[in-house]
N, C-alpha and C positions, 0 to 999 in steps of 0.2 A: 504494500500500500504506500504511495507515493504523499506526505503528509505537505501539505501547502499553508504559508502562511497567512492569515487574511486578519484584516482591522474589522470591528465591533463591525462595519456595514456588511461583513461577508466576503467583502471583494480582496483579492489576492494582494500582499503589502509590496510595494514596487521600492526596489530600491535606489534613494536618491542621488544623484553621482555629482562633486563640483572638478572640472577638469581646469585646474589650474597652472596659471600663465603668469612673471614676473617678466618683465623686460626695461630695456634702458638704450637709448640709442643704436636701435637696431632695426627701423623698420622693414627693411626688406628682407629680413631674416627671418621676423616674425611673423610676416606676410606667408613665406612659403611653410613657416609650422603649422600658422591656422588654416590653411588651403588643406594640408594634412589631416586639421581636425576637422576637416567639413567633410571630408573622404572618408574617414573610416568607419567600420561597420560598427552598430549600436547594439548593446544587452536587449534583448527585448523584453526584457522586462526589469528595466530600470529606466529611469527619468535622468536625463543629461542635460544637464547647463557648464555653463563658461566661468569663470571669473577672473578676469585680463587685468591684472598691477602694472603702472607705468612706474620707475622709481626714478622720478622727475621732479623740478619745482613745480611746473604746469603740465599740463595733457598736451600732448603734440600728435596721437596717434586716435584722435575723433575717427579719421578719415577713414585709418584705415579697420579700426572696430567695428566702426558703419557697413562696411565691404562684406565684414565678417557674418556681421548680426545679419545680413541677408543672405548669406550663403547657408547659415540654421535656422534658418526662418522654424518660428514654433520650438527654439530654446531659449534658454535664458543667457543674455550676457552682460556678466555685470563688469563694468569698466571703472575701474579707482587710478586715484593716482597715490601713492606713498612718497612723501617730500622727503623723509630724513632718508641721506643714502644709505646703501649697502644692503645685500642680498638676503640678510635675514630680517629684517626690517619690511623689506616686501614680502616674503615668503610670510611674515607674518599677519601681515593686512589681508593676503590670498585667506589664510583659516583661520583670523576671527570672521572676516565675511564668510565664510563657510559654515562656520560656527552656529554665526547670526542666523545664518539663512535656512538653517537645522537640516543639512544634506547629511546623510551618512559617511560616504566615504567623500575623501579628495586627492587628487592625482596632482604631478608635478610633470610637465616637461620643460629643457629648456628651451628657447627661444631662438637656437643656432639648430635646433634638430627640427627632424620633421619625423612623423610616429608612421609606423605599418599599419596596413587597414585593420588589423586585428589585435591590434595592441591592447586598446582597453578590453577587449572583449577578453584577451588572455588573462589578463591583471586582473580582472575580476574572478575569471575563472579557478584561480589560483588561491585571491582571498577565499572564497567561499569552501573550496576544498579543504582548507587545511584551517579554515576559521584566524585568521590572521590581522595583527595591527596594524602592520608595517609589511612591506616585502616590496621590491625593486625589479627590475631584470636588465637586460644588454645594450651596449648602443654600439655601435658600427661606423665608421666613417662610411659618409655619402661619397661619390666617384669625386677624383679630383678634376679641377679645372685642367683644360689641355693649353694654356697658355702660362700654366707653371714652369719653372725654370728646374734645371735638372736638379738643384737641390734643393728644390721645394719638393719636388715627386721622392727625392729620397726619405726626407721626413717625414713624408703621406705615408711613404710604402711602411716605415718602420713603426709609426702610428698606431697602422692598419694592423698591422701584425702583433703590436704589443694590446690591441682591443681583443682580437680573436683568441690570442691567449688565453687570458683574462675571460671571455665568454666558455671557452672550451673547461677551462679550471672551474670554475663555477657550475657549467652542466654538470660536471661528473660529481662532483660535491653533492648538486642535486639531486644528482641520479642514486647516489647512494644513501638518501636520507638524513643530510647532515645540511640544509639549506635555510636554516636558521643561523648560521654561523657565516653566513655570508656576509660581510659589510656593506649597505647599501648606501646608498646616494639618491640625490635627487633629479638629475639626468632624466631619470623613470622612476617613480614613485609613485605608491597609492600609500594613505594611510587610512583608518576606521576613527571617525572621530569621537565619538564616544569616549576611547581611548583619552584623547585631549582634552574633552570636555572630562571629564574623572581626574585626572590627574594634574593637570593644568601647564602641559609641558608643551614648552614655546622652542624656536630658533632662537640661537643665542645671540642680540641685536649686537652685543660688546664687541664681539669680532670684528664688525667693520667692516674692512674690503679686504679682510683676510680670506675670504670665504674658509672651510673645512664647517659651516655651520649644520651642513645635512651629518655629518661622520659626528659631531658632538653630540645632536640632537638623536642619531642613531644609539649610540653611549649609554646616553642619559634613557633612552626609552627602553634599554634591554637594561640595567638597572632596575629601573619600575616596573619591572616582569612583564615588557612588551613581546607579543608571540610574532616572527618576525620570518620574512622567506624570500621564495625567489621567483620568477617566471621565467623560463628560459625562453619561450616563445612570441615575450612580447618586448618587439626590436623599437629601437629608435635608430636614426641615424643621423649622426652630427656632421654637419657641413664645417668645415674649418676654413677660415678666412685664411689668403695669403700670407698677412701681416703674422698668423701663426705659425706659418708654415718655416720655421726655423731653427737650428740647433738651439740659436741663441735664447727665443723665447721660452722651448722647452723647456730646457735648462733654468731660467726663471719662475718656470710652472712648475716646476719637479720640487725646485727650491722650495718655493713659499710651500707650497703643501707639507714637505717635510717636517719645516718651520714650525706650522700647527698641527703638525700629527705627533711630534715630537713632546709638545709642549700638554696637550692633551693626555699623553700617556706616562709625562711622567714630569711633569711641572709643580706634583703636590709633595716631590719627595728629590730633594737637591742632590743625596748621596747616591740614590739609584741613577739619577739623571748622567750624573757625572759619568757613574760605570758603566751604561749605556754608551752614553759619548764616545768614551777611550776605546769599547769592544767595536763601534762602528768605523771607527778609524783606523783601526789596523784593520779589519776586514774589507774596507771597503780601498784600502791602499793596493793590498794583497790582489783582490780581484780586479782593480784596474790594472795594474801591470801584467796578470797573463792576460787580461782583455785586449791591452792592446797588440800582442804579441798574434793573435787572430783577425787583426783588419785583415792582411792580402786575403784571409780566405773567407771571410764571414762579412764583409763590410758593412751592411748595413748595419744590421744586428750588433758588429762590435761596437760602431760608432754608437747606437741609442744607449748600450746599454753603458758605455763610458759614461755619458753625458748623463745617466740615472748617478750610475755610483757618486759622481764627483756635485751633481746638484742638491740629490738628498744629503751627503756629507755636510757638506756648505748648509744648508737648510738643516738642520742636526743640532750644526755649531750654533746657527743665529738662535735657534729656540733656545737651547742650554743660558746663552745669553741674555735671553727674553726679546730679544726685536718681535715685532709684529708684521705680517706682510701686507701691503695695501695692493695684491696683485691683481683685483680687480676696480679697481680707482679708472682705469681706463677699459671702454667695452672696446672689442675689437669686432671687426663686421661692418656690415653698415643695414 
């Protein structure tokens, strides 16, 4: 016997969905996410609305909301603007409005990506299975531009390569029943609000434009005994701007994040911090030097993974020290 939910009228309880949107000087970027959300296939039996954060002084992106709200004609979209910067700060106007607006679940994508038609449908299917708070799944880079320079398409390809990894280590993780253990991000996100409303657990606004605020907020919610998972089936794919497309940048992205993943795991205790430090530094000397002794035959691959070792190093030291990163102070895109 198949038991179905229904409210005091009888009728079946539809579940209500907010698919939430944070952005910052990017409109054409987030043109081609929301073209995305108007394409993919819908729960049928859940109600979907929008909720689009500009994180701006003023609204700049009327025009292109408008575009939107008639391409879902018959959903809800609700357009805010969040004035103080910084990523958690928006993320967080997305679910108190979600909040407000009493939906059950809310999703995250970012604004550089565009979702698979089946994305939410997967993310759902996944919470409902496994009864879940929080759970995440993959993102893939989009095809590169064909007017990249050869060493932009090198960094694409190693990118590319260091995502599929990372997708592939996670299926099998999931495959074997252990995808609670996963770290998630906000890339792809859903969470169950309820959850939030209980517990009263927010992005943490202090970081700034350090971002690592989805990996704290993750933290903080497997703490508060959040049940947590994964969807291997439901892709995003992130478009990467030229201006990213760079050793040098990486190497800044590797950096900051280190910076607060470092400071995160171990900023409440100076002695462990330190041991950490000294065991990363000799490990990460050691593996750069036979790394580099593999460029003639491995090039790509040697060069990302130098440019890992020597950036999280550097991002190691700066947290031990306490710097902060403002690495996202500037959007890149347009």
């Amino acid at each position: 016997m198949e038991l179905v939910l229904s409210g005091t009228s009888g009728a079946p309880v539809r579940t209500k969905i907010a698919v939430g949107t944070i952005t910052r000087n990017r409109p054409r970027m987030l043109e081609n996410l929301l073209r995305s959300y108007a394409e993919m296939h819908l729960p049928d039996d859940a109600d979907v609305d929008f909720i689009i954060v500009e994180n701006n002084a003023e609204a700049t992106l009327a025009g292109v909301v408008e575009d939107f709200r008639l391409q879902v004609h018959g959903h809800r979209v609700t357009y805010l603007v969040e004035p103080v910067l910084g990523i958690a700060s928006a993320r967080n106007r997305v679910l108190e409005s979600a909040i407000e607006q009493g939906y059950d679940l809310l999703t995250f994508a970012d604004d550089d990506e565009q979702v698979d038609q089946h994305w939410l449908v997967e993310l759902l299917l996944v919470q409902r299975a496994q009864d879940l708070d929080l759970l995440g799944s993959p993102a893939r880079l989009a095809p590169v531009d064909d007017s990249c320079t050869f060493w932009q398409k090198l960094v694409w390809d190693a990118a590319k390569e260091a995502l599929l990894n990372l997708e592939r280590r996670n299926a099998n993780i999931c495959a074997q029943g252990h995808g609670d253990s996963i770290k998630l991000a906000t890339w792809s996100w859903m969470g169950r609000l309820d959850f939030f409303r209980r517990t009263g657990l927010r992005f943490d606004a202090s970081l700034g434009f350090a971002g690592g605020e989805d990996t704290r907020l993750y933290l903080q919610a497997k703490a508060l005994g959040a049940r947590t998972g994964w969807a291997p089936k439901a892709i995003v794919y992130e478009t990467v701007p030229a201006t990213r497309l760079s050793f040098r940048y990486r190497y800044r992205r590797i950096r900051d994040q280190a910076c607060e993943d470092f400071k995160d795991r171990f900023g409440e205790s100076p002695s462990r911090a330190t041991l950490r430090l000294l065991g990363s530094v000799l490990s990460r000397i050691y593996k750069t030097v036979l790394t580099i002794l593999t460029i003639p035959f491995h090039r790509h691959h040697a060069l990302w993974k130098i440019t890992f070792l020597v950036a999280s190093l550097v991002g190691y030291t700066k947290g031990w020290l306490g710097f902060r990163s403002k690495h996202y102070l500037t959007p890149h895109g347009h």
